[in-house]
VOVEXLO-317087 format. One record per residue (C-alpha): x, y, z. Coordinates in pm, whole numbers, plus 32768, in hexadecimal, padded with zeros to 4 digits. Each point is the difference from the previous one (the first is absolute). Layout:
# residues N
XYZ ...
# end
This chain:
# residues 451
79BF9D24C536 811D80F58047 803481077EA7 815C7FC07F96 80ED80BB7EF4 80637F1B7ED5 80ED80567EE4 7FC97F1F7EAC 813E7FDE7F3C 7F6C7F5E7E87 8093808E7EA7 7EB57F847F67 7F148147802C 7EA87F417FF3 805E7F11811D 8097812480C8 7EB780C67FDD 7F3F7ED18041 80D27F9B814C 7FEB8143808E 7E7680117FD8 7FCD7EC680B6 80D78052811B 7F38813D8023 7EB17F677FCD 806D7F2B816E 803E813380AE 817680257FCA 80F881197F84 80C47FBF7EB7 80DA809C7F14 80DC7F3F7ECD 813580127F7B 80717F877E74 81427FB3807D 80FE7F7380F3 80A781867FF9 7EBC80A88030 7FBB7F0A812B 8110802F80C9 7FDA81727F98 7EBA7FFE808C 80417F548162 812080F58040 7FAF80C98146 7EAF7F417FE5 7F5C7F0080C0 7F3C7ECB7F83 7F547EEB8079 800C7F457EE9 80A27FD27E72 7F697F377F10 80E97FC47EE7 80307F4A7EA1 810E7F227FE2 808980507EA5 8019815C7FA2 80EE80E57F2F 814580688097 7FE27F828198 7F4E7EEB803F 7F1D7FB880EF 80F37EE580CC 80EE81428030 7EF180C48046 7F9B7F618126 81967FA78084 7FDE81CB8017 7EA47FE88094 805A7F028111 817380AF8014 7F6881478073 7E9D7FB3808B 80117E6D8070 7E73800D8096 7F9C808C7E7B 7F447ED47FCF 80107FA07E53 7F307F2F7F73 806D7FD27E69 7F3D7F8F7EA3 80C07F017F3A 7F657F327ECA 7FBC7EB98012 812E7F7B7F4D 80EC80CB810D 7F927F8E8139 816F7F8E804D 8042817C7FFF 7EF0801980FF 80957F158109 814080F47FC7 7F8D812F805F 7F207F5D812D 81757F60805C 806481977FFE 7EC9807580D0 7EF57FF87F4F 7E877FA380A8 7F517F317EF5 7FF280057E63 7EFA80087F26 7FC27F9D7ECF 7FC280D17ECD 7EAF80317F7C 7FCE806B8149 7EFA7F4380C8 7F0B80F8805F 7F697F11810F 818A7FCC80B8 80A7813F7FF5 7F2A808180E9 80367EF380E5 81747FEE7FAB 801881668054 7F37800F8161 80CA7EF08051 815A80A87FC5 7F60814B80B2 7F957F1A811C 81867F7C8026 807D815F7FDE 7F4380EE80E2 80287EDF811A 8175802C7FB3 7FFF81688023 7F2B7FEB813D 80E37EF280BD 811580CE7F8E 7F8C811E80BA 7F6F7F3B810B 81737F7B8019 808B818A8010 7F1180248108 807E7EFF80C8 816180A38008 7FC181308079 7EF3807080B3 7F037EE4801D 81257F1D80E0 801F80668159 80E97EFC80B6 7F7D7EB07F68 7EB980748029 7F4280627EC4 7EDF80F67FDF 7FE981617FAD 7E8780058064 7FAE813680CC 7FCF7F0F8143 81377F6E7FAF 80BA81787FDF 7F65802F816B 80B37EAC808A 814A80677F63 800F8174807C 7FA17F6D8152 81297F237FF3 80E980EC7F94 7F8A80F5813D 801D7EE980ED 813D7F297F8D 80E780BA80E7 7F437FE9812E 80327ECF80FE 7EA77FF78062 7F2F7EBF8005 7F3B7FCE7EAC 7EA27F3A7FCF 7FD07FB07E6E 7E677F997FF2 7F897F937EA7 7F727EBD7F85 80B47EE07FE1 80C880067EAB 7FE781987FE6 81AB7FFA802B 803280408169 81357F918033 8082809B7E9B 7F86811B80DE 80D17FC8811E 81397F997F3E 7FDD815D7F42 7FF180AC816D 81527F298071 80A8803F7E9D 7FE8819C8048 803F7FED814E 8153803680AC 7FE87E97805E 80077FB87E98 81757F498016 7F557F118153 7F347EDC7FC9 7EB17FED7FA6 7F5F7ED080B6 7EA27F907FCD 7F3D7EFD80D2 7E807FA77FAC 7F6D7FEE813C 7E927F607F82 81077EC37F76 80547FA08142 7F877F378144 801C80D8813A 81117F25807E 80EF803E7ECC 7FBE81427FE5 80AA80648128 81127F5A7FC4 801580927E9A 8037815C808E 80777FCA811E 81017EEB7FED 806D7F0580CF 81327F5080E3 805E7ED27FED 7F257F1880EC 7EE780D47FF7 7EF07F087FAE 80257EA57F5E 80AD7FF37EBE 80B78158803B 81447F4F7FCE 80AC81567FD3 7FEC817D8024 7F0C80E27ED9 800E81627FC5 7E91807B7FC9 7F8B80DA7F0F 7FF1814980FD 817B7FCE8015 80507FAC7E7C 7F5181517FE3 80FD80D680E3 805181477F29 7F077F7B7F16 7E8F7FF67FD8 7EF87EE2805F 7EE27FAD7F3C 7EDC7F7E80A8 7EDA7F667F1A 7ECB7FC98061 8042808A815F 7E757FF98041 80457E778012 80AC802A8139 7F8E7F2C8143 7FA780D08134 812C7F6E8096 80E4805F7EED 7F8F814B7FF4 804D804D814F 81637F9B7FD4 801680BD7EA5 7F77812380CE 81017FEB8109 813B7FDA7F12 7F69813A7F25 7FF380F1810F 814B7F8D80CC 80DE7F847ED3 80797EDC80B4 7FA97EAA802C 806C7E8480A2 80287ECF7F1F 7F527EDF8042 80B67F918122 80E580DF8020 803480E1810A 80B9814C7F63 7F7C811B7F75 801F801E7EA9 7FDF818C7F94 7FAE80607EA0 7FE681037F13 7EFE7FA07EFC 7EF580AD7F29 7ECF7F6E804D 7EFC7FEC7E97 7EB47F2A805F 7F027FB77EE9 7EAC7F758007 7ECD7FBE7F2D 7F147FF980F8 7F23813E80D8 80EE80158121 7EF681148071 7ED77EE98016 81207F078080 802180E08132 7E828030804C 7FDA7E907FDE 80FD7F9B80E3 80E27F5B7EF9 811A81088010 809F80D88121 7FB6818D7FD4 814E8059807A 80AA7F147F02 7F2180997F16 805281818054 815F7FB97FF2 80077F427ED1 7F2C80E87F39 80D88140802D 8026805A7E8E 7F297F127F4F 80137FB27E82 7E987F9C7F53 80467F597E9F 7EC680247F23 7F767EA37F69 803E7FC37E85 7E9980477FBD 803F813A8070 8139807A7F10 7F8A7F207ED5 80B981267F2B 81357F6E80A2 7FAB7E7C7F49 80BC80567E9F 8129805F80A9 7FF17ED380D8 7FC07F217EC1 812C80707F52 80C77FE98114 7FB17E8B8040 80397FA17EAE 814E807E7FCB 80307F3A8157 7FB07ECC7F96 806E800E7E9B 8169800A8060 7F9F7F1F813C 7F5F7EF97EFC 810380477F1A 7EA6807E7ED8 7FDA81267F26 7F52812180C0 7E9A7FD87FA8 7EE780FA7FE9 7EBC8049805A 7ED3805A7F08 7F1A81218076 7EC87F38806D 80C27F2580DD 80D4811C807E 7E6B80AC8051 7F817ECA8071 81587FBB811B 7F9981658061 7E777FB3804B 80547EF980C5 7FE880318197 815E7F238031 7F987F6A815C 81627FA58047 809E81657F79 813D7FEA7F7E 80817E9D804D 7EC87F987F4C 804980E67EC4 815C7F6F8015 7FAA7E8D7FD6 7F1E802D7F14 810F80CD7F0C 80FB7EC18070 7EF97F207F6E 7FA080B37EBB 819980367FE9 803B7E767FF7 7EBD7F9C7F6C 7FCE80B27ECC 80BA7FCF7EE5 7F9581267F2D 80B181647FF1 7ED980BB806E 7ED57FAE8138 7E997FE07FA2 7EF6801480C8 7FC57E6B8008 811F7FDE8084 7F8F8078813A 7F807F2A812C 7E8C80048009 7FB380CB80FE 80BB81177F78 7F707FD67E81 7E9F804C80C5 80AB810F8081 7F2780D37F00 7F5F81788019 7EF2809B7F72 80D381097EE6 7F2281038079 804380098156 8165804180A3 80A17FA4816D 80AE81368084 80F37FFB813D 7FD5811B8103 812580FE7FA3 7FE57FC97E7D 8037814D7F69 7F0280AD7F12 81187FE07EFC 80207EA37FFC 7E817FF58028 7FB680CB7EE1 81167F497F3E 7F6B7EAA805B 7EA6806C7FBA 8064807E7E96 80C97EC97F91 7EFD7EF18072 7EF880BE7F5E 80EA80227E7B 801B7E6F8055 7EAA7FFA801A 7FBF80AD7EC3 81117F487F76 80AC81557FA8 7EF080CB7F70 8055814F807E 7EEA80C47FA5 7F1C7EED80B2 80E680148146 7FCB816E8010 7E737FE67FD9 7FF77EE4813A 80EE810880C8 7F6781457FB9 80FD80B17F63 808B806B7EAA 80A07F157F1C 8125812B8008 800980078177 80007E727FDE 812A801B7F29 80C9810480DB 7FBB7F0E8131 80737EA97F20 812D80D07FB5 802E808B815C 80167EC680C6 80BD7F287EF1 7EC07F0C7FC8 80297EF77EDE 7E8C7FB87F85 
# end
């Protein structure tokens, strides 16, 4: 349960003192107001999470109550008390903004419910809200998206080697963004205004493959019924992208070796020399290092592909990188799908973080795609996760740390998991961390944690 602040606007003083008892029996922060006036008095210069507010009062009402509420803070969430014979008036203000209604006497059993509800809508609101800030300034580098302390290492590397020509060998696992990678190296280089040409070299037979980056004249082989420009010479002034380059066939390698260190090359039956200037990117999923002992790869093609290489870290490894992700996927296919942005609740958002994500972050991707076109309601739960993922689960008391995490984000990690699981007694949290309840409360304050 996160602790929330909640105004109560009610002109009746018994049901005002009575509100604000319950709502601090649950763990939450309240104050009331008699009045419409004394409300918006109240919330000016002031944050809250939430207003709870009667309908029918003297002087401002509670419908124009929440038009100023939603005017000046739209992610207020309101939830308002109408009497049985005005729920008419109810539908009104939710038309306006507000969460949910309740009835008057006040169901001690719903509002409660009613409330964690609205809290639930409104702190995931504020969180994709700054998760969306995030995403426009510092956590976007290129089309890549991450600001992980692995992933801070990959973008100052390509930053410091963008300008230089030399050859470039991205290594990761497949789906980890390797050619986002290389792209991002092309877009900052001074070849950025050349062509960026990419050819998978594990999707084709030996045989095409040549001819793919090579090219070929016209009565090369049967079926060449006319002259094609290969990819090496699309790529003049430009850059070429090679996937999967471990794929290669001995044969192929030795030609890709020859054209790298002389520039130049012969179409497929042709006899000229065709010079080049082209940046040369490889990229590959598998060991070239074991490739070479075993035979499967050439150790000069290797040396002289892996001058400046670039080693993406696997998903599993920069899981504090998955919200940003999330949010980023879901704007994507909301306007792709043409569907209200959705949003994630906090145990599925925990439980897309436990998981290992075999296939990185083309796997993460389809799965978002699916939940985007699948589910009809505003917000994810966890069963709407595939299986494997819902059994995806941790033990609460034990955490998964990446090598490089900072004792800060440690520490701040450590204190909100265990306020979740006290569910926000403080004075217990401090007892199971060894410190004070004040030093508790300096540290909560410190690092911005909601309990």
């Amino acid at each position: 349960m996160t602790r929330a602040d909640i105004l109560v606007v009610e002109d009746e003083t018994n049901i005002r003192t009575a509100l604000v008892t319950m709502l601090e029996k649950i763990g939450h922060r309240a104050r009331a107001a008699g009045t419409g006036e004394e409300a918006l008095g109240m919330l000016e210069g002031t944050r809250v999470d939430m207003v709870i507010t009667d309908l029918k009062m003297p002087g401002m009402g509670g419908l124009e109550l929440i038009r100023q509420v939603k005017e000046s803070c739209p992610e207020t969430e309101v939830v308002v008390m109408t009497a049985y014979g005005t729920v008419e008036t109810a539908v009104e203000a939710m038309r306006l903004g507000a969460y949910d209604y309740i009835c008057k006497p006040i169901d001690r059993e719903r509002f409660p419910v009613v409330v964690e509800k609205a809290l639930e809508r409104h702190f995931l609101a504020l969180e994709n809200r700054q998760l969306r800030d995030r995403l426009e300034t510092r956590a976007r580098f290129e089309e890549m998206i991450g600001e992980s302390k692995p992933m801070q290492q990959v973008y100052d590397l390509v930053e410091m080697i963008a300008g230089s020509d030399v050859t470039i060998l991205v290594v990761g696992e497949s789906g980890t963004g390797k050619e986002l990678v290389a792209r991002a190296i092309h877009h900052k280089s001074v070849r950025a205004s050349g062509p960026f040409v990419t050819v998978n070299c594990g999707a084709l037979p030996e045989n095409l493959l040549e001819s793919e980056l090579f090219g070929y004249e016209k009565g090369a082989f049967t079926g060449a019924t006319g002259t094609k420009v290969g990819r090496f010479e699309l790529a003049d002034s430009g850059t070429l992208f090679l996937d999967e380059v471990g794929e290669l066939s001995l044969k192929s390698q030795v030609d890709f070796l020859r054209v790298l260190e002389t520039k130049e090359f012969r179409r497929l039956g042709g006899t000229k020399l065709i010079k080049v200037d082209t940046k040369i990117i490889a990229a590959t999923n598998r060991n070239l290092e074991v490739a070479v002992k075993e035979g499967a790869f050439r150790e000069d093609l290797y040396y002289r592909l892996n001058v400046i290489p670039v080693r993406l870290p696997p998903l599993r490894d920069r899981a504090e990188d998955i919200p940003l992700m999330v949010e980023s996927f879901l704007q994507e296919f909301a306007a792709q799908h043409q569907r209200a942005p959705q949003e994630v609740s906090h145990e599925t958002m925990r439980l897309l973080r436990l998981y290992a994500w075999p296939g990185n972050i083309r796997q993460l991707r389809n799965v978002i795609e699916r939940l985007a076109v699948t589910v009809r309601d505003s917000i994810i739960h966890p069963h709407h996760l595939p299986e494997e993922i819902q059994a995806s689960k941790e033990d609460a008391r034990t955490m998964l740390l990446t090598l490089g995490t900072s004792l800060e984000e440690i520490e701040r990690e450590v204190i909100h998991r265990t306020l979740v699981e006290v569910t926000g007694h403080r004075e217990k949290a401090a007892k199971l961390l060894g410190i004070s309840p004040r030093a508790l409360q300096y540290k909560i304050k410190e690092y911005g944690i909601r309990d």
